[in-house]
C-alpha positions as CSV (number, residue, x, y, z in Angstrom):
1,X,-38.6,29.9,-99.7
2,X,-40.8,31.5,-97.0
3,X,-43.9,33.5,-98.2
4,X,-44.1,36.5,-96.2
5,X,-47.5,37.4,-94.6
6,X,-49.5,39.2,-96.0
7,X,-49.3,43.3,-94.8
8,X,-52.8,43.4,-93.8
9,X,-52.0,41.0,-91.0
10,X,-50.5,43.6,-89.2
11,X,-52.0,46.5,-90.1
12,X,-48.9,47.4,-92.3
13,X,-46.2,49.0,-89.7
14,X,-45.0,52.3,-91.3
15,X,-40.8,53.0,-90.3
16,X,-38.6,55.8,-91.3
17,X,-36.8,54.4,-94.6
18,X,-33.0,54.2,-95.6
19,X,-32.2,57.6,-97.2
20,X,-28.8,57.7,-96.2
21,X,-27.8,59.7,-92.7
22,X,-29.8,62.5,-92.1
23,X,-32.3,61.8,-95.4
24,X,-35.9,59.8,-94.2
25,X,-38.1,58.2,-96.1
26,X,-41.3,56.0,-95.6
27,X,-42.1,52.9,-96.3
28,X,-44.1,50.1,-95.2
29,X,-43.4,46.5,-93.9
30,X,-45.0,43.2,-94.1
31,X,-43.7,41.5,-91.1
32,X,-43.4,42.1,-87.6
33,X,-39.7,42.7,-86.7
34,X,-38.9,43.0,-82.9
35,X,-34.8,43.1,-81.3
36,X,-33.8,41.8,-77.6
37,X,-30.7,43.8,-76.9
38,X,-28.6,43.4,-73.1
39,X,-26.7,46.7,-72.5
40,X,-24.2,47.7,-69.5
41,X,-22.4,50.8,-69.9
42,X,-22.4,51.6,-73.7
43,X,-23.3,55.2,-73.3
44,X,-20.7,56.3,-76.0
45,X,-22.6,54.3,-78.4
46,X,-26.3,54.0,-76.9
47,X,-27.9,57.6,-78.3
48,X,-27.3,55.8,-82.3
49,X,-27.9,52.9,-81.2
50,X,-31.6,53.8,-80.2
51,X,-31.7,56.0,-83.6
52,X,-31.3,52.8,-85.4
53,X,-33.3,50.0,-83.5
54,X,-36.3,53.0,-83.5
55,X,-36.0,53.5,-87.1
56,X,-35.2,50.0,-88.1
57,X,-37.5,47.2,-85.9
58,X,-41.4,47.6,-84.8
59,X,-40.0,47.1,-81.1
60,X,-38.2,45.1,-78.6
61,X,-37.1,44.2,-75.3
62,X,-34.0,46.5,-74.0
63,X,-32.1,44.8,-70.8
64,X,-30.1,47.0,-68.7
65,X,-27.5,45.0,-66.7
66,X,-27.1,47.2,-64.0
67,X,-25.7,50.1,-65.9
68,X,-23.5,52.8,-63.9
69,X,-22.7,55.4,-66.5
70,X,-26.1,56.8,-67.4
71,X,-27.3,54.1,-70.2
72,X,-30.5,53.4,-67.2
73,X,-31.9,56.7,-67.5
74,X,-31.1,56.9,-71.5
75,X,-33.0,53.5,-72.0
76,X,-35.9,54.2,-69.6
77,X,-36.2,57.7,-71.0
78,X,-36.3,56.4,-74.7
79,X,-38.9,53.6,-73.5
80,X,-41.4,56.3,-72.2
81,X,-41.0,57.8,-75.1
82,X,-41.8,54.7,-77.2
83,X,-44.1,52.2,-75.4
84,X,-43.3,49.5,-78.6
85,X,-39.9,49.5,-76.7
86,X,-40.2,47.3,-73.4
87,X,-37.3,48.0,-70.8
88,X,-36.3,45.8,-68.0
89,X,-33.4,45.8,-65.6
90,X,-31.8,42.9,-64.8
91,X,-30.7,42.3,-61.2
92,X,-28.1,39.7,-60.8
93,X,-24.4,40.1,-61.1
94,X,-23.4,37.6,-63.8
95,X,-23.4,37.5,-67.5
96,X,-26.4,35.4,-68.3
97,X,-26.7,36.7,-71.7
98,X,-28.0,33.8,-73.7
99,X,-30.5,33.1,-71.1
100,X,-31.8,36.6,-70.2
101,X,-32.3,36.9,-74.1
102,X,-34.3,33.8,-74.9
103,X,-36.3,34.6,-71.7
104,X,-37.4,38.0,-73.6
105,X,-37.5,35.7,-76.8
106,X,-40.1,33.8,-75.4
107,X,-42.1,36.8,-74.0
108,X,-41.7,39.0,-77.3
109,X,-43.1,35.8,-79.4
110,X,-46.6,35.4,-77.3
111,X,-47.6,38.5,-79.1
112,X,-47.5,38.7,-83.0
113,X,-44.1,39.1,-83.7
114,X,-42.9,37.5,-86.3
115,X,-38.7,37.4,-85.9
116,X,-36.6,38.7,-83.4
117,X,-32.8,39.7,-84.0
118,X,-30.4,39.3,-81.0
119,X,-28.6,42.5,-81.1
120,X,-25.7,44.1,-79.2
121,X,-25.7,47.7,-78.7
122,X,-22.8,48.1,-80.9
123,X,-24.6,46.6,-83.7
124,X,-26.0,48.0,-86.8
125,X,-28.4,46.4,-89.5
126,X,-26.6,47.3,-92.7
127,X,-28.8,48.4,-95.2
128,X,-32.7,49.5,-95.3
129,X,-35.5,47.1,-94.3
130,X,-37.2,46.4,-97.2
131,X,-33.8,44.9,-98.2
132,X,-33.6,42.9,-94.9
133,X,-37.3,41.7,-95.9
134,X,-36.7,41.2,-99.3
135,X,-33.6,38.6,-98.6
136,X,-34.7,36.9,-95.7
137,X,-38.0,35.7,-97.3
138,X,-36.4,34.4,-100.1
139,X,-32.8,33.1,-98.3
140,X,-33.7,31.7,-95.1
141,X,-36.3,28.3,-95.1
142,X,-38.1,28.4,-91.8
143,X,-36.8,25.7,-90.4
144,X,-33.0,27.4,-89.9
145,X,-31.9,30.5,-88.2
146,X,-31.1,33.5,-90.2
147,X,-27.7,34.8,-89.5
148,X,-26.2,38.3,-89.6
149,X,-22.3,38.6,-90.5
150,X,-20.5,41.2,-89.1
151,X,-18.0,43.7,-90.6
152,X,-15.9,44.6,-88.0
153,X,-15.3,48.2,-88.0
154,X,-13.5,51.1,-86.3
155,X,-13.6,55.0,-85.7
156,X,-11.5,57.0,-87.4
157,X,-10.2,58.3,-84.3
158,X,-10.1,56.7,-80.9
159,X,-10.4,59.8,-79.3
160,X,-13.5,61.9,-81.2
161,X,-17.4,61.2,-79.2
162,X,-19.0,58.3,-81.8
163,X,-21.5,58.8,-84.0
164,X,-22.8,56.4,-86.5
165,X,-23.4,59.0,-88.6
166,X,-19.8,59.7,-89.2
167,X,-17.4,57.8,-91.4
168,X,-15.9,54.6,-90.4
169,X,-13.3,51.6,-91.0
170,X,-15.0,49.6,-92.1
171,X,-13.6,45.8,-93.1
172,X,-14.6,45.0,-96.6
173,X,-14.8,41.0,-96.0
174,X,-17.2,39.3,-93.0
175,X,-16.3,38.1,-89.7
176,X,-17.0,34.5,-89.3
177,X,-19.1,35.9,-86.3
178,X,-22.4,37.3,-86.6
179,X,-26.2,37.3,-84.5
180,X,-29.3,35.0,-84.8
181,X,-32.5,35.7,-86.2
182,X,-35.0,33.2,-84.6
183,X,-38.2,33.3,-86.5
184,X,-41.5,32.3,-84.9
185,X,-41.7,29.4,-87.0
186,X,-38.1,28.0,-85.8
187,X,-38.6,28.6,-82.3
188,X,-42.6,26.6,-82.8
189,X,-40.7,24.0,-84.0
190,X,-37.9,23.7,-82.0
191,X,-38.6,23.9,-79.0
192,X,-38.1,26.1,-75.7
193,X,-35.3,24.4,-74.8
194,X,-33.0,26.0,-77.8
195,X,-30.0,27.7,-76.2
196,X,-27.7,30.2,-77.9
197,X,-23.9,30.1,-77.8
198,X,-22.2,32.8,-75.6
199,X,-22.7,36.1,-77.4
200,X,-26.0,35.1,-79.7
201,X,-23.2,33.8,-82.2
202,X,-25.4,30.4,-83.0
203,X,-28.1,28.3,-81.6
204,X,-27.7,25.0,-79.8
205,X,-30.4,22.3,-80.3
206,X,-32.1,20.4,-77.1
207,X,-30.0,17.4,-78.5
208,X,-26.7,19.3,-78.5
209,X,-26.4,19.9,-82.4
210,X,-26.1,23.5,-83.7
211,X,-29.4,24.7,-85.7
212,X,-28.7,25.1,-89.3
213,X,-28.0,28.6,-90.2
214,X,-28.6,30.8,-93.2
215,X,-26.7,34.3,-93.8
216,X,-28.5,36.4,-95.2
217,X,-27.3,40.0,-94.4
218,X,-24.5,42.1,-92.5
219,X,-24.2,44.0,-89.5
220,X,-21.8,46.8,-88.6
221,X,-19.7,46.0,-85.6
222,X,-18.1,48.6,-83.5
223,X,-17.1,46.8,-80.5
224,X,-14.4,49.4,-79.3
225,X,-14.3,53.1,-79.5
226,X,-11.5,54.4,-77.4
227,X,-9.3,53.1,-74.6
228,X,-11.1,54.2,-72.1
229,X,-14.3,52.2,-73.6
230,X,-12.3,49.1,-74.4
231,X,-10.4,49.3,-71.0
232,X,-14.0,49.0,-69.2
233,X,-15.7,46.6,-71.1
234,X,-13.2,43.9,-70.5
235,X,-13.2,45.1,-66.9
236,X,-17.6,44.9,-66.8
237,X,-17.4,41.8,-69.0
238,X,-14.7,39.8,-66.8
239,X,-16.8,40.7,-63.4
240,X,-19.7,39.0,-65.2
241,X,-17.7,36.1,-66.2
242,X,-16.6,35.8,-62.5
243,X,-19.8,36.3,-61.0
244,X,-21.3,33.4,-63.0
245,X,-18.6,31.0,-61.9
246,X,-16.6,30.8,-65.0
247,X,-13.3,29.8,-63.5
248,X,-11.1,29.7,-67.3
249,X,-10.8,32.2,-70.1
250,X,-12.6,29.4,-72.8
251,X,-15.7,32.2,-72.9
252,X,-14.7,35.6,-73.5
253,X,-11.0,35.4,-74.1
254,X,-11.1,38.4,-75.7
255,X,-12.2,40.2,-72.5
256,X,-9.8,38.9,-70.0
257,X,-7.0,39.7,-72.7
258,X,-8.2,43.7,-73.1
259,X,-7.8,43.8,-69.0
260,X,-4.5,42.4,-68.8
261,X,-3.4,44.1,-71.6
262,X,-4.9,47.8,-69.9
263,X,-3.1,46.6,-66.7
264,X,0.4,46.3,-68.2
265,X,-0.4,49.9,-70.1
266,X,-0.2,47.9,-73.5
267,X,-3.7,48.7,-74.9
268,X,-2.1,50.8,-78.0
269,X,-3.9,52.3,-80.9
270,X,-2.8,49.3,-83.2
271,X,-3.3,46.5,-80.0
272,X,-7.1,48.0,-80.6
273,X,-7.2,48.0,-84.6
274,X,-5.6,43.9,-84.1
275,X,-9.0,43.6,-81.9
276,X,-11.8,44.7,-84.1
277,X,-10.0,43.7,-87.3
278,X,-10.2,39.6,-85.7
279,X,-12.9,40.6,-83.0
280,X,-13.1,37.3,-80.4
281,X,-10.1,35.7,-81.5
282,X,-7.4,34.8,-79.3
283,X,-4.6,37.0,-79.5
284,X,-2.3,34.1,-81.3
285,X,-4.6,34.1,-83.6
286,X,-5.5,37.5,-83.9
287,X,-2.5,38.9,-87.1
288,X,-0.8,42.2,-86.5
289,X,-2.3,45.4,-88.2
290,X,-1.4,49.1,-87.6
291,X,-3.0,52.0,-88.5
292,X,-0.8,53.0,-90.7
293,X,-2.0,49.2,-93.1
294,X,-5.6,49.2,-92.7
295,X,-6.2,50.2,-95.9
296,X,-3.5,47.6,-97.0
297,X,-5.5,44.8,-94.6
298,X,-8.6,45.2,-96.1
299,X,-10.6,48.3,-94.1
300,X,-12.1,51.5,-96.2
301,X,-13.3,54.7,-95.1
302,X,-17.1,54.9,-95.5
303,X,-20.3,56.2,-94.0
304,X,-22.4,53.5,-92.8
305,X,-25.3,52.4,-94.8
306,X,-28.1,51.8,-91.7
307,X,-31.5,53.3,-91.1
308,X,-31.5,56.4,-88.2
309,X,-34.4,58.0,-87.1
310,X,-34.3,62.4,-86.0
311,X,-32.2,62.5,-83.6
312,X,-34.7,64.6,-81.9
313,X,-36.0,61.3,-81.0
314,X,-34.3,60.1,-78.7
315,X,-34.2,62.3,-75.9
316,X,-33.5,61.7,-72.7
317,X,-33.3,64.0,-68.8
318,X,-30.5,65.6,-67.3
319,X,-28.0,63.7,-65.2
320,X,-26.7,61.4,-67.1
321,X,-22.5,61.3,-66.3
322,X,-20.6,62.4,-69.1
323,X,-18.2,60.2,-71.3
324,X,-15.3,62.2,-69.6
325,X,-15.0,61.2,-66.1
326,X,-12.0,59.8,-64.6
327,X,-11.7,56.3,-65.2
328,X,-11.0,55.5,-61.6
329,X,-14.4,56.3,-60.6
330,X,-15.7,54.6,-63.5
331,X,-14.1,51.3,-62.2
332,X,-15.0,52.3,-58.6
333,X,-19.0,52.6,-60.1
334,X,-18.8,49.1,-61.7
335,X,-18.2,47.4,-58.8
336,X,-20.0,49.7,-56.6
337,X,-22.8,48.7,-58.5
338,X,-22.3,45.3,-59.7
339,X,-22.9,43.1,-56.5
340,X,-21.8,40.0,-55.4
341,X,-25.0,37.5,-55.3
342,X,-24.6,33.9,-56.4
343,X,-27.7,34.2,-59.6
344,X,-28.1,32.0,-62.4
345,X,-31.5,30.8,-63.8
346,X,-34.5,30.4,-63.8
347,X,-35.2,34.3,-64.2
348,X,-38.3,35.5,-62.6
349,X,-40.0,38.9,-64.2
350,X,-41.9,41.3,-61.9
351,X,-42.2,44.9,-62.2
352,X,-39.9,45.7,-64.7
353,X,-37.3,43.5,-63.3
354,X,-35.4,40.2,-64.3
355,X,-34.6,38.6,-60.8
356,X,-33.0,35.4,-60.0
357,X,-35.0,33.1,-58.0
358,X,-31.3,31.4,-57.0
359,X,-29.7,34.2,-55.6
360,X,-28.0,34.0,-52.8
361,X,-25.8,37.2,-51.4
362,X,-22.2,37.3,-50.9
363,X,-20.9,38.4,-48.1
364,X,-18.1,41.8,-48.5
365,X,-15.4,42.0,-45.9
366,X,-12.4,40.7,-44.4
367,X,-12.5,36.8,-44.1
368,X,-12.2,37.7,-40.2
369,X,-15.4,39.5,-40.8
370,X,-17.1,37.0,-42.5
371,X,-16.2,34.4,-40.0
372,X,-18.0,36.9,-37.0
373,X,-20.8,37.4,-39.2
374,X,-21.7,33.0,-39.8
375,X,-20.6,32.7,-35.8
376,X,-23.1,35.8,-35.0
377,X,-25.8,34.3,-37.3
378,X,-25.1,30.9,-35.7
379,X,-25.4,32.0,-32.7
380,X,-28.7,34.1,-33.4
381,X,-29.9,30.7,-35.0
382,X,-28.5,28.9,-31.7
383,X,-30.9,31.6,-29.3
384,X,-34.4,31.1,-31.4
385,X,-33.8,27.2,-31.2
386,X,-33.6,27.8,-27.6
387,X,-36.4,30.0,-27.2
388,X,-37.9,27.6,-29.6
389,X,-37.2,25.0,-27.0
390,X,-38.1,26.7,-24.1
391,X,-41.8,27.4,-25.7
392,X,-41.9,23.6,-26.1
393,X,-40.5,22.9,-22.8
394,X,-43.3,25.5,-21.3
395,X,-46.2,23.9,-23.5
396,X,-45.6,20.1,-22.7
397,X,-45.3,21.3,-18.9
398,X,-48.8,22.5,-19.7
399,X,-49.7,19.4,-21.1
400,X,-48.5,17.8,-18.4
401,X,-50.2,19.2,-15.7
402,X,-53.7,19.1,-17.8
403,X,-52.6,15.2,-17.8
404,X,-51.9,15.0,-14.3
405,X,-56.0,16.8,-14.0
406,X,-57.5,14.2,-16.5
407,X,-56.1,11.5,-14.5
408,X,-57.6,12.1,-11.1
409,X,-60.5,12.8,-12.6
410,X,-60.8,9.5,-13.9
411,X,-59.2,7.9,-10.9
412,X,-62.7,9.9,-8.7
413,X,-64.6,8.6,-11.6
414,X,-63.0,4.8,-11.3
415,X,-63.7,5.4,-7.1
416,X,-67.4,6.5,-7.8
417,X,-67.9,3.4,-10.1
418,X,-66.3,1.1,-8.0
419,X,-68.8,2.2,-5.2
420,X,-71.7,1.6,-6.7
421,X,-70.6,-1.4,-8.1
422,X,-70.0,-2.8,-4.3
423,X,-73.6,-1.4,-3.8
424,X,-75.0,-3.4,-6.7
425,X,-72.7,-6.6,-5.3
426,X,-74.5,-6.3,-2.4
427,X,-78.1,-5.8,-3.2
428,X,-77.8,-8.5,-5.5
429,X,-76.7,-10.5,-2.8
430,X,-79.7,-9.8,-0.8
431,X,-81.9,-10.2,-4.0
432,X,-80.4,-14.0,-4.1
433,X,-81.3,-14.2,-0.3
434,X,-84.7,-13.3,-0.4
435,X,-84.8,-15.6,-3.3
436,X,-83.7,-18.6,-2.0
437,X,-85.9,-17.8,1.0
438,X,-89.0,-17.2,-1.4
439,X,-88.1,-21.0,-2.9
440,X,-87.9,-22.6,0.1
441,X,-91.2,-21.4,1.3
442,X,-92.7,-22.4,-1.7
443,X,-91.6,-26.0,-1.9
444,X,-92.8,-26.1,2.1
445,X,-96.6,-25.3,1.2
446,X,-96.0,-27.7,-2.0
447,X,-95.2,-30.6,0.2
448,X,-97.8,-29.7,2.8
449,X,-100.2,-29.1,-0.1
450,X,-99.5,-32.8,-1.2
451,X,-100.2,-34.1,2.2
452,X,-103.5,-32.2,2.4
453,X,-104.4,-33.9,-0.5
454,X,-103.8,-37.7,0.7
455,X,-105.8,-36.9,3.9
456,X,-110.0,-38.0,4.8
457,X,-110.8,-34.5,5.0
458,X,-110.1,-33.7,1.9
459,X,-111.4,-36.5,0.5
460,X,-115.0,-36.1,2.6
461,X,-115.3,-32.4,1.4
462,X,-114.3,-32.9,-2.3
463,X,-118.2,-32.7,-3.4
464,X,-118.4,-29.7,-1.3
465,X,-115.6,-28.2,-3.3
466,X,-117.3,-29.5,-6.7
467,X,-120.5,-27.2,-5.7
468,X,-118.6,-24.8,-5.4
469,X,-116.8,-24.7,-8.3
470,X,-120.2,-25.5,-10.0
471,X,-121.6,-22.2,-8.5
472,X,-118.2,-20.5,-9.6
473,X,-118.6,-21.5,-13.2
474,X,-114.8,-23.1,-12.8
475,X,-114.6,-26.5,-13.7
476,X,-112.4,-28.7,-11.6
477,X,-109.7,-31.7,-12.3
478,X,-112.2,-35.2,-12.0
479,X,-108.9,-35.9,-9.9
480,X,-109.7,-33.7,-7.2
């Protein structure tokens, strides 16, 4: 069992209380409860939507996926209005759910928070919070995810706008589908390299096992509202599919089946109540129900028990498009707006936006077209390596030339060397000369010194030369 923290640690966040639709009460919470939510084109559904999540959570991360039919100016509209509510816009084509939503897990648990719910706009936390609370401390250890069933439900008409606040079909048993709950706690221990299943259904470990999982409470699930609705979401989903590279129907069978039944003019009231009634199964596993047997196959008119906040709340500008335009230039708007770039993580978040660092564009045309655009880029490429090479070509002729300079500066130098080395030859030439002459005149005056010295005079004056020296003070060799 997991002790929840104690309500001064957050200051005790005060939410309008379950009183039934239209009936508010207030209470106050002792844990910190944020929701990441990806959105595209649920503008039937969005305006209770953001009465729920505003009454319901203490915040949360909203991702528009490049929205067409006025759910970007509801969402940032709602967002200025309530700065607990962060939104971002994600700009890449494909249907990166499970990463775009443990990008914003990461982010939303760097604060205080202390779970985070992985919520669909079409989603509704059945019951009041304290409940929630309540159940989840005492249900879900924190080593496991908690996990939200659904109960697949239905309008009572597929043509009337939605309101949650209005009675539903809603199935009296649980889907075996549901959303994660990661708490703080799970995701410390785990890891940050947990990975949810396609649609936020489960969690996959970092060694491939699925994270133990504990239900512990229910969610409405509204997933189709009228043909029109259903006929675009498998059109938006399939594009995201697609633009991701997914090249089978093994992920979102459910989607490629609503398109191909819409384009064969099959999508009937009851094809729509066999949906939600086995929501994500495949269709030969999806049993046969009318509208005429949904009480008979276990569905029951009821209001919805969920938390709403004043409508008044959630207010938004003019020029949103209506839910009544054509469907043709619904279609047109989708892929108008979706894009064609090759993205996939790692996402990159700047200025409100959730950008691809991998994207690469598409080109749109004729193959023709495409062919002149790579041959005029090639081409282009082609001219700046020439020009390139041509600025090379121009700057080694440069070098060249200051080469060319260096080198008959040194052969000058080399000439100027070489002369005064022939000058230095020379004079030591005549040094050796004037040597040799020097030693020859010296051994002369030795040899004619030795003869003096053997003659009589030399002999007959030697006392003189002893006087001499006496008077000088030199002595003299006895020898002399």
């Amino acid at each position: 069992m997991r002790k929840i923290k104690s309500a001064g640690f957050n200051n005790h966040r005060a939410h309008a209380g379950y009183g039934g639709p239209g009936r508010l009460a207030r209470r106050v919470t002792q844990m910190k409860l944020f929701a990441v939510t990806m959105i595209r084109n649920e503008m039937d559904i969005l305006p209770s939507f953001l009465r729920h999540i505003l009454a319901f959570f203490d915040g949360g991360h909203l991702l528009d996926h490049r929205s067409t039919d006025g759910s970007t100016e509801l969402l940032k509209s709602f967002c200025s209005q309530h700065p607990q509510w962060t939104y971002t816009y994600l700009n890449f084509p494909g249907f990166f759910q499970s990463d775009a939503c443990m990008f914003f897990v990461a982010e939303a648990f760097k604060g205080d928070v202390d779970a985070v719910v992985l919520l669909d706009a079409d989603e509704f936390v059945v019951g009041p919070r304290s409940e929630f609370e309540r159940r989840f401390a005492a249900e879900v250890p924190a080593n496991e995810v908690g996990l939200l069933r659904w109960r697949n439900c239905l309008p009572r008409s597929f043509d009337a706008p939605f309101d949650i606040s209005d009675p539903l079909w809603i199935r009296q048993t649980n889907s075996a589908l549901g959303k994660v709950v990661i708490t703080r706690e799970f995701f410390q221990q785990a890891g940050p390299d947990v990975t949810p299943f396609a649609g936020n259904h489960w969690i996959w470990l970092s060694d491939g096992s699925r994270a133990p999982m504990r239900e512990f409470a229910e969610l409405y699930h509204v997933p189709l509202r009228s043909k029109r609705q259903a006929t675009l979401k498998g059109i938006t989903k399939v594009l995201g599919y697609l633009a991701r590279g997914v090249d089978d129907r093994d992920a979102g069978t459910h989607n490629f089946e609503l398109v191909d039944l819409a384009a064969a003019d099959r999508l009937s009231d009851d094809e729509l109540v066999s949906f939600v009634n086995a929501y994500g199964l495949r269709a030969e596993q999806r049993p046969s129900i009318t509208w005429q047997n949904l009480a008979g196959s276990g569905f029951a008119v009821a209001v919805p028990q969920v938390e709403l906040s004043e409508s008044s709340k959630v207010r938004h500008n003019g020029g949103i498009r209506s839910n009544n335009s054509t469907q043709p230039q619904d279609i047109t708007a989708i892929l108008a707006g979706w894009g064609l770039d090759d993205a996939g993580p790692p996402f990159t978040l700047e200025n409100g936006q959730l950008s691809s660092s991998s994207a690469q564009p598409r080109f749109r045309g004729t193959r023709a077209q495409q062919q002149n655009t790579v041959l005029r880029a090639e081409n282009a490429n082609l001219r700046d390596e020439n020009s390139g090479l041509r600025d090379e070509n121009a700057r080694l002729r440069d070098q060249d030339a200051n080469l060319k300079d260096e080198n008959a500066a040194l052969r000058d130098r080399q000439g100027h060397a070489q002369d005064k080395t022939i000058a230095v030859n020379r004079r030591n030439e005549e040094l050796a000369q004037e040597l040799r002459a020097a030693d020859d005149l010296l051994n002369n005056m030795r040899k004619e010194i030795a003869q003096l010295k053997t003659s009589r005079s030399w002999r007959l004056t030697r006392p003189l030369r002893q006087l001499m020296d006496m008077w000088r003070g030199t002595p003299r060799d006895a020898r002399d």
